[in-house]
GUROKE-354960 format. One record per residue (C-alpha): y, z, x; residue in one letter. Coordinates in Angstrom, 1 decimal. Each point is the difference from the previous one (the first is absolute). Layout:
<sites>
<site <Y, Z, X>, A>
...
</sites>
This chain:
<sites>
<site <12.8, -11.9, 8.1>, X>
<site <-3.2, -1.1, 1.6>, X>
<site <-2.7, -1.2, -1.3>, X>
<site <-2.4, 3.1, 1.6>, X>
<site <2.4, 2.6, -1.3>, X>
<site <0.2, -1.4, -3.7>, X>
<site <-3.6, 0.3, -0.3>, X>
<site <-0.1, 3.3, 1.2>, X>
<site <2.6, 0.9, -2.1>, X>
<site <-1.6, -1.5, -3.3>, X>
<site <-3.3, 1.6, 0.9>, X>
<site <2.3, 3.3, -0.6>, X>
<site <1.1, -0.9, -3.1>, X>
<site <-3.6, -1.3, -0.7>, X>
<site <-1.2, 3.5, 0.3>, X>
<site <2.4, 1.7, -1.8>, X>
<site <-0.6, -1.7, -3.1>, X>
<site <-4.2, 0.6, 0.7>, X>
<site <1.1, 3.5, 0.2>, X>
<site <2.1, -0.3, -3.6>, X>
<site <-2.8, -1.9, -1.5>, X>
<site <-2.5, 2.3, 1.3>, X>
<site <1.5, 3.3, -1.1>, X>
<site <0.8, -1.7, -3.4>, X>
<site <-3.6, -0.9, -0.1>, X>
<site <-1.2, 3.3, 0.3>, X>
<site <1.9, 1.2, -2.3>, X>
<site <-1.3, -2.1, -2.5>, X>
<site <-3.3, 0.0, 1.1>, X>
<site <-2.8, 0.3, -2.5>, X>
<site <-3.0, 0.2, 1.9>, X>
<site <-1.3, 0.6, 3.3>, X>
<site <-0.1, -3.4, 0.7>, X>
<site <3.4, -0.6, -0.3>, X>
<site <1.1, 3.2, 1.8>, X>
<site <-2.0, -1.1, 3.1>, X>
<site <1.1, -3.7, -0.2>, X>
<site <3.9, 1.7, 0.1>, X>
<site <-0.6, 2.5, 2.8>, X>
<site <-1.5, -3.2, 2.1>, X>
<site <3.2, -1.4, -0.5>, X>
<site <1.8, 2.6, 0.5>, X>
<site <-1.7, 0.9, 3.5>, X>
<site <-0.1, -3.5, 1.3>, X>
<site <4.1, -0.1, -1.4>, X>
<site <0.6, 3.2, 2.5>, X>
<site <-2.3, -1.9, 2.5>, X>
<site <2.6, -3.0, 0.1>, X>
<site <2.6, 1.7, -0.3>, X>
<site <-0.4, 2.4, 3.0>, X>
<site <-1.1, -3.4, 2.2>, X>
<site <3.0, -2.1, -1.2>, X>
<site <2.6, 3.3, 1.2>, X>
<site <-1.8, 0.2, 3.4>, X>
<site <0.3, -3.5, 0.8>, X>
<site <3.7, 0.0, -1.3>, X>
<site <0.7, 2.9, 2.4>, X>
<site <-1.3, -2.2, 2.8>, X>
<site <1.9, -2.5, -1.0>, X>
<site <2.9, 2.0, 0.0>, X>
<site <-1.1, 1.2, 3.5>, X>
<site <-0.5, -3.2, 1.3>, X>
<site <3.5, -0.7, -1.3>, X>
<site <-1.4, -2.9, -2.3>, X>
<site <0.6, 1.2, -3.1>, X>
<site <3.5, -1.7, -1.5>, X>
<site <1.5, 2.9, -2.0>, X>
<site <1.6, 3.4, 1.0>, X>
<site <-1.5, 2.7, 2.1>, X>
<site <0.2, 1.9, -2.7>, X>
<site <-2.1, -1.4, -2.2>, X>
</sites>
């Protein structure tokens, strides 16, 4: 796989454990503090996420990206 399109896929799996760690947080959030920190994690998580998914479908349009169509 190329280089481009492993990063792009590990920010994927970068921001699916933020969103894990984030909704774990708030559930065991104490404090207001700690509820904010995990829903700035969380949003910037969803941030990524949606980024990394439009730049793998341009890959995928560009016909650059190494795996399936269907992916």
């Amino acid at each position: 796989m190329k280089r481009y399109n492993e990063c792009i896929k590990r920010v994927l799996e970068l921001s699916r454990e933020m969103i894990i760690l984030a909704d774990d947080g708030q559930l065991a959030a104490k404090d207001d503090g700690c509820r904010l920190l995990f829903g700035i994690l969380q949003d910037c998580a969803y941030k990524l996420r949606k980024s990394a998914e439009e730049e793998k479908a341009a890959h995928i349009r560009a016909d650059r990206w190494d795996t399936p169509k269907q992916e």
